[in-house]
C-alpha positions as CSV (number, residue, x, y, z in Angstrom):
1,X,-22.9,13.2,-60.0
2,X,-22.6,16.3,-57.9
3,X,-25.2,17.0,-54.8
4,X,-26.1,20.7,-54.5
5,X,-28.9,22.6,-52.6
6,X,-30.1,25.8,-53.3
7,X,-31.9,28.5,-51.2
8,X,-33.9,31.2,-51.7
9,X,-32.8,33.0,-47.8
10,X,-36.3,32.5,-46.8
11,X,-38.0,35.0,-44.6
12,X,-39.1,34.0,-41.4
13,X,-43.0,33.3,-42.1
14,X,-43.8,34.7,-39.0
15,X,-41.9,38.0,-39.2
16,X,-44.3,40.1,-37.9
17,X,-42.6,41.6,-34.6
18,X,-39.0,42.9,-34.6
19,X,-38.5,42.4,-38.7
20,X,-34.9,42.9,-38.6
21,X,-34.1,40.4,-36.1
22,X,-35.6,37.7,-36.8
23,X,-34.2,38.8,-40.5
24,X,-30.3,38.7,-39.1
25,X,-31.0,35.4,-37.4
26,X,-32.5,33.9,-40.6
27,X,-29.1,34.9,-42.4
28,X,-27.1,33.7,-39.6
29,X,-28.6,30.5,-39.9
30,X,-28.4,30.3,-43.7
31,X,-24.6,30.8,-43.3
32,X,-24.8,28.3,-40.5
33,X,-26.4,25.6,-43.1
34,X,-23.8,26.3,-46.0
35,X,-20.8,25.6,-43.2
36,X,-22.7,22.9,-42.4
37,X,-23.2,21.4,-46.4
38,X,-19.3,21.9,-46.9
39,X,-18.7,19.7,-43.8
40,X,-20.6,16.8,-44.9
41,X,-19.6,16.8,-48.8
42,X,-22.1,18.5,-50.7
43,X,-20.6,19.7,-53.5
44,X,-22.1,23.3,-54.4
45,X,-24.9,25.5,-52.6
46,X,-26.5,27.9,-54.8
47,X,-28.3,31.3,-53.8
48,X,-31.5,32.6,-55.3
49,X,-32.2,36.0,-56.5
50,X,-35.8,37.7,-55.6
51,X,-37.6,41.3,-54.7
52,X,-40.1,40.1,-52.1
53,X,-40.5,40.5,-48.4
54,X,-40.6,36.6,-47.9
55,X,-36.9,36.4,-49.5
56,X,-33.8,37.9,-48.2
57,X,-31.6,36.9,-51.5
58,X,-31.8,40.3,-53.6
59,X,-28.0,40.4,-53.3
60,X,-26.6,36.8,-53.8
61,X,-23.3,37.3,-54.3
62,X,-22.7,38.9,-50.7
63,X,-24.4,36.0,-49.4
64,X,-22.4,33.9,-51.0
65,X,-19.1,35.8,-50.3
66,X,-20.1,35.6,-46.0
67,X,-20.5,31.5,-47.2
68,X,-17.0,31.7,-48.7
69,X,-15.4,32.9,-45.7
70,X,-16.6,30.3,-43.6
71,X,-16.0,27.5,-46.3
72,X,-13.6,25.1,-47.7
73,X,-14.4,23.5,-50.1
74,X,-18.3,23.6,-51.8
75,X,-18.8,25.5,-54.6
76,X,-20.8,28.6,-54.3
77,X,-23.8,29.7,-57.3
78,X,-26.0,32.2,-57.8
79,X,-29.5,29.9,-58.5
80,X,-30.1,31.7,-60.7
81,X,-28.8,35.4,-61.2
82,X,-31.5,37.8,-63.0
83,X,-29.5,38.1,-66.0
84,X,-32.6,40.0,-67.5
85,X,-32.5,43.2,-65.0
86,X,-28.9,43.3,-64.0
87,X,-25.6,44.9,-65.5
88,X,-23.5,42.1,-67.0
89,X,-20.5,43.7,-66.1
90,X,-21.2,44.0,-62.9
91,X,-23.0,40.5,-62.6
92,X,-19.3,39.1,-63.5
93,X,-17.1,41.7,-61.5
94,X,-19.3,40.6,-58.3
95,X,-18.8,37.0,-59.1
96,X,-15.2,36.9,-60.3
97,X,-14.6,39.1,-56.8
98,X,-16.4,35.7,-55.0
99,X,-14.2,33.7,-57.1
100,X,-11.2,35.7,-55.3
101,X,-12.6,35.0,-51.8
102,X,-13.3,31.5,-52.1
103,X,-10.0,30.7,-54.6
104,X,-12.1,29.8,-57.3
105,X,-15.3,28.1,-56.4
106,X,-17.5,30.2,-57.7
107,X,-19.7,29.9,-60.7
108,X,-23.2,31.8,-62.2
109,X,-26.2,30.5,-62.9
110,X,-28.1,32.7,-65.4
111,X,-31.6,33.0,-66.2
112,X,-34.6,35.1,-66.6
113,X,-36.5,34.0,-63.2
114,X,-39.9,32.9,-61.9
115,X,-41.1,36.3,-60.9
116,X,-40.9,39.8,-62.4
117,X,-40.6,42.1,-59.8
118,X,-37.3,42.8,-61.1
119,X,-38.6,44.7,-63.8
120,X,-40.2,47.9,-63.0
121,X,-37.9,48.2,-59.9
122,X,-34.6,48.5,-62.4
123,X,-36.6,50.3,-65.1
124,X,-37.2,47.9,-67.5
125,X,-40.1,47.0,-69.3
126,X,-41.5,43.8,-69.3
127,X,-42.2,43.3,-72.9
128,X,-38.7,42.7,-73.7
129,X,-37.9,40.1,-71.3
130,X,-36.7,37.9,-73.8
131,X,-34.8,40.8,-76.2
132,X,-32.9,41.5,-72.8
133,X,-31.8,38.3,-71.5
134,X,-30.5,37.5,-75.1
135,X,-28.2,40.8,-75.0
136,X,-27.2,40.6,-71.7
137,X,-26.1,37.1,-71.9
138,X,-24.0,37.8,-75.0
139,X,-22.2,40.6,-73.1
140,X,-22.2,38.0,-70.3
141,X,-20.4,35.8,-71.9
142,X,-18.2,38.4,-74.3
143,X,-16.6,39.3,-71.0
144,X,-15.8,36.1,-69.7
145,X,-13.8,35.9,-72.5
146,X,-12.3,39.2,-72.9
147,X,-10.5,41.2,-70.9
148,X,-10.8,44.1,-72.9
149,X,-14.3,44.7,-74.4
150,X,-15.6,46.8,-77.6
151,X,-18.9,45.9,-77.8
152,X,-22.4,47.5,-78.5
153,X,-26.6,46.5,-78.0
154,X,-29.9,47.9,-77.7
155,X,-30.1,48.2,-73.9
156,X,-26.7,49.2,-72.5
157,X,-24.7,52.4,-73.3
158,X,-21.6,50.7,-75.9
159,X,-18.3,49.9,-74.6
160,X,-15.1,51.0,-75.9
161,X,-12.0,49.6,-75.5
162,X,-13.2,49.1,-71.9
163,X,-11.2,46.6,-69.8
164,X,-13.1,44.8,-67.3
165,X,-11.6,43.8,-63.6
166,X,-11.0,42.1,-61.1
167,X,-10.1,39.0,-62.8
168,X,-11.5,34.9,-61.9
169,X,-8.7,32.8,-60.4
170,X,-10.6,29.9,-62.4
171,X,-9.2,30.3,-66.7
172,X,-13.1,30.4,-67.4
173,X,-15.7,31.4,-65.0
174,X,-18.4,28.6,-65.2
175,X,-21.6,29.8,-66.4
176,X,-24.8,27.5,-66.8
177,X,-28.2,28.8,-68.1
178,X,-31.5,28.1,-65.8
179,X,-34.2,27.2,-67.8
180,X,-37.6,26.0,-67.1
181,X,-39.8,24.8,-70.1
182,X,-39.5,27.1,-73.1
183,X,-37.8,24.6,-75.7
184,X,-36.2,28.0,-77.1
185,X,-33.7,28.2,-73.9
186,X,-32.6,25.0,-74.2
187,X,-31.8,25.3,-77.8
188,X,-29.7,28.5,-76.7
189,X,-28.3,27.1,-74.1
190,X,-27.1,24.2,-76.5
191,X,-26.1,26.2,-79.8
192,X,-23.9,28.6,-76.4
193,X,-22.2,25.1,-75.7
194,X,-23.3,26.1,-71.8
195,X,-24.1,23.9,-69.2
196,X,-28.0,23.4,-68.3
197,X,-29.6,23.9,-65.0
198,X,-33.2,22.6,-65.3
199,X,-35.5,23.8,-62.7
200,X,-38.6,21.6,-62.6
201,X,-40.5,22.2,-60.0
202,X,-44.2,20.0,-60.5
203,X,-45.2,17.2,-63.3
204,X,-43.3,14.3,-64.3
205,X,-39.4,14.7,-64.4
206,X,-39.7,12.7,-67.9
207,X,-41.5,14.7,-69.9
208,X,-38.9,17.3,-70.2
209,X,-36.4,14.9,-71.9
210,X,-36.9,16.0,-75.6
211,X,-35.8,19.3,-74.1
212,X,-33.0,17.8,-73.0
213,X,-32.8,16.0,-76.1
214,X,-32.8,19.3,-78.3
215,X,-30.5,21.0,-75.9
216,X,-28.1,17.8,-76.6
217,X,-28.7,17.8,-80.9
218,X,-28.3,22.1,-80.5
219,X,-25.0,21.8,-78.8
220,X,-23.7,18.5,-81.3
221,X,-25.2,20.6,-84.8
222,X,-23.0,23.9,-82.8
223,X,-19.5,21.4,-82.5
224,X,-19.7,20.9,-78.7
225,X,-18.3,17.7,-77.6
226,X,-21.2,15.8,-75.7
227,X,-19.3,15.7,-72.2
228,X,-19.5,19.8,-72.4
229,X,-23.1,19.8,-72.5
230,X,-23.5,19.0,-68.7
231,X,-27.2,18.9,-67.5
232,X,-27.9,19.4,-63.9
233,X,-31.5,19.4,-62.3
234,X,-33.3,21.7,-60.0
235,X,-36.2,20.6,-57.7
236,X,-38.1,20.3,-54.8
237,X,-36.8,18.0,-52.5
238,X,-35.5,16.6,-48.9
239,X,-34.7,13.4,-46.8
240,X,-35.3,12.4,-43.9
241,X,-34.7,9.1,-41.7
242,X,-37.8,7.5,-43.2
243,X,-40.6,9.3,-46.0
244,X,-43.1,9.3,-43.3
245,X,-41.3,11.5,-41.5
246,X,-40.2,13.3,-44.4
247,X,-43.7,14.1,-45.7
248,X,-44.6,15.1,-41.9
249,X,-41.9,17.6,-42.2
250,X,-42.6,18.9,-45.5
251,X,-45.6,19.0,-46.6
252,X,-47.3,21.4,-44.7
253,X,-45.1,24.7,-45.6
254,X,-44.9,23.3,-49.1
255,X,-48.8,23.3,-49.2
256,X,-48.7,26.9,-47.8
257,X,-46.2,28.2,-50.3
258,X,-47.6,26.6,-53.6
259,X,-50.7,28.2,-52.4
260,X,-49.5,31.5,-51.8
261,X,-47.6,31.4,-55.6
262,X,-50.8,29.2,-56.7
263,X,-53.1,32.2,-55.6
264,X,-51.0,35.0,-57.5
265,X,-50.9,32.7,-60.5
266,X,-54.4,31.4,-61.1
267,X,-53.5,27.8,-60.4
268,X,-55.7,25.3,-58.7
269,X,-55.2,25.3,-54.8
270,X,-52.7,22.5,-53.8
271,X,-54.4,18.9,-52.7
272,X,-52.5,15.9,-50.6
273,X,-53.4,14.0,-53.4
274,X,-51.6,16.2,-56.1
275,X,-48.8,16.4,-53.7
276,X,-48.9,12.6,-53.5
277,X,-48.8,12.3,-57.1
278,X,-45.7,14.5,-57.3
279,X,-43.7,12.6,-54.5
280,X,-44.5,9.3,-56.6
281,X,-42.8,7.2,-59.2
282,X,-42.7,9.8,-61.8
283,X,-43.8,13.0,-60.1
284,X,-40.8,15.8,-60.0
285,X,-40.8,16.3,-55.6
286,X,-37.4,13.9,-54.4
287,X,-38.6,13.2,-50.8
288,X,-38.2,9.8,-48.3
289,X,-35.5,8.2,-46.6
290,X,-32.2,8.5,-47.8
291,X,-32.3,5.0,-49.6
292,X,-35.2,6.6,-51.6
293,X,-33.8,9.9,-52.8
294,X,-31.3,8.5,-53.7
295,X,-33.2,6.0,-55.9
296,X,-35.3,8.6,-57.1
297,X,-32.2,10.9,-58.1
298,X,-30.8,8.1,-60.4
299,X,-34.6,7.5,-61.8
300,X,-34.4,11.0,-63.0
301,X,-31.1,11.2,-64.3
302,X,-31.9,8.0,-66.3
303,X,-35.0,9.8,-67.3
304,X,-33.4,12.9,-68.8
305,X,-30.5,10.4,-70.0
306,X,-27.8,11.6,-67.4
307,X,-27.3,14.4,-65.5
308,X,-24.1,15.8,-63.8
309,X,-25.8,17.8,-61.3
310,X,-28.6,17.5,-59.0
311,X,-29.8,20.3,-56.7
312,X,-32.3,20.1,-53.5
313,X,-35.0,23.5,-53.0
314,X,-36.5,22.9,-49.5
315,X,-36.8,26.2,-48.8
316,X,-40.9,25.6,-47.8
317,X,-40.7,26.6,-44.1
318,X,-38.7,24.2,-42.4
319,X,-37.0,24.8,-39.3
320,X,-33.6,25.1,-38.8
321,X,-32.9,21.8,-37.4
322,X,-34.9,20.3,-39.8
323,X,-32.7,21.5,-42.7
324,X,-29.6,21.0,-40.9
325,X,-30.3,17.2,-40.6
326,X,-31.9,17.0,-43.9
327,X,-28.4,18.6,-45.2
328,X,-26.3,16.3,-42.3
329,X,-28.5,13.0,-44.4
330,X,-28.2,14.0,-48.0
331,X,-24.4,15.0,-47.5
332,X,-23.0,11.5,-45.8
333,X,-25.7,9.1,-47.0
334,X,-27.7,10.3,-50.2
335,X,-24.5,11.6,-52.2
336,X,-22.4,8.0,-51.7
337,X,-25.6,6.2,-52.4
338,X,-25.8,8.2,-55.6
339,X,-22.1,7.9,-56.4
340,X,-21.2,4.5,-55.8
């Protein structure tokens, strides 16, 4: 199973005083943690995309191409790109350009998104968020393929007989679809024969198997051969030396953030208890000692029956040297634990 982490290039939460400062040292640092995750083994790092002042990820793939500079080895992904309100042909010249830099480790991971900020900032109108994903992901994917492009849609001016460069080093630019729980994307993703990234982020990690279930029958019924319907899974997570410490560490930016999000989205404020439940047996959050995040990673792959990937979001106002070690853990103990 491959280890990842995404990140969403947190703001400093204090960034009150000297904005663009503490904005440059917050990158640095990033770049300084993705060094740091190819050193220890992780195998991929993934970059968010997002239009708010608490994230400084609204270009990924220049993030990602600093990362590749200063990297051997890890994989570098958008997590996710906003297919929805971006230019296809531009989404794959950016990241077959990455792929260039970083002689071929780079892949996309496509999806709609959690906010919609997006939207009215590129001109589109939010009542065809799903019309415009759809589109865009066929041209997506019609590129990768083609060289040469004729093709034509509802929310792009045509292409004729359009070639499209630079070129990926990698024969096939890999290109999974992020999903969260609308049973429709994982039957696309399926019936597309693409690999799924799952981003569950609260409940029980179980309850989204007969998704993954009708991704699986989608992609058999479409003639995909069950080993090309990869699943990997997105969530909340971090390790420290033992979960006391862990939950010391985490839990009180995690509290502030679900809040904040929880506020703008009419959800109940978040309790120790609820966060208790989620770091439990079943709940979604991977937190503890190594020894237990890694035992929770396999419970949820045996859960979702098998996944290929699993990716760590601790983006919730740690410090520096908190990640760091948390990245220094999961790359040298959690990932042979998981593997061996």
């Amino acid at each position: 199973m491959e280890i990842g982490i995404d990140s969403f290039a947190a703001a400093p939460s204090d960034n009150v005083n000297d904005v663009a400062k503490n904005n440059a040292k917050s990158m640095s640092e990033l770049l300084e943690r993705i060094e740091r995750a190819d050193q220890v083994g992780i195998d991929v790092f993934g970059i968010g995309e997002h239009y708010r002042k608490e994230f400084l990820d609204s270009a990924p793939a220049m993030i990602l191409a600093a990362a590749a500079s200063r990297t051997k080895r890890i994989r570098l992904t958008s997590a996710v790109s906003v297919l929805s309100a971006a230019d296809p042909v531009r989404v794959f010249q950016n990241f077959a350009t990455l792929d260039l830099i970083s002689n071929g480790r780079a892949e996309i991971v496509a999806g709609r998104g959690s906010f919609t900020e997006s939207f009215p900032l590129f001109g589109f109108n939010l009542q065809d968020y799903d019309a415009l994903f759809s589109e865009k992901l066929e041209l997506l994917l019609a590129i990768r393929e083609n060289e040469v492009i004729n093709w034509s849609g509802k929310f792009r001016a045509p292409l004729h007989n359009q070639a499209i460069y630079p070129r990926p080093i990698q024969k096939q630019l890999p290109i999974w679809l992020g999903v969260g729980g609308t049973p429709a994307s994982f039957v696309r993703a399926g019936t597309l024969g693409l690999p799924l990234m799952v981003a569950i982020i609260g409940g029980e990690t179980h309850r989204f198997r007969p998704l993954v279930d009708l991704y699986r029958q989608a992609g058999a019924k479409a003639g995909f051969a069950p080993e090309q319907l990869k699943v990997g899974l997105h969530s909340f997570g971090y390790a420290a030396n033992t979960k006391a410490e862990a939950i010391d560490n985490f839990y009180p930016g995690y509290e502030k953030m679900m809040n904040k999000v929880g506020k703008e989205r009419g959800w109940p404020p978040m309790t120790k208890a609820s966060f208790e439940a989620q770091i439990g047996e079943l709940g979604a959050i991977v937190i503890g000692s190594p020894e237990e995040v890694a035992e929770k990673i396999l419970r949820h792959s045996e859960a979702l029956g098998g996944i290929s990937r699993f990716s760590f979001q601790m983006d919730v106002g740690l410090s520096h040297t908190q990640l760091l070690d948390s990245i220094e853990l999961i790359g040298k103990r959690v990932s042979p634990l998981v593997n061996q």
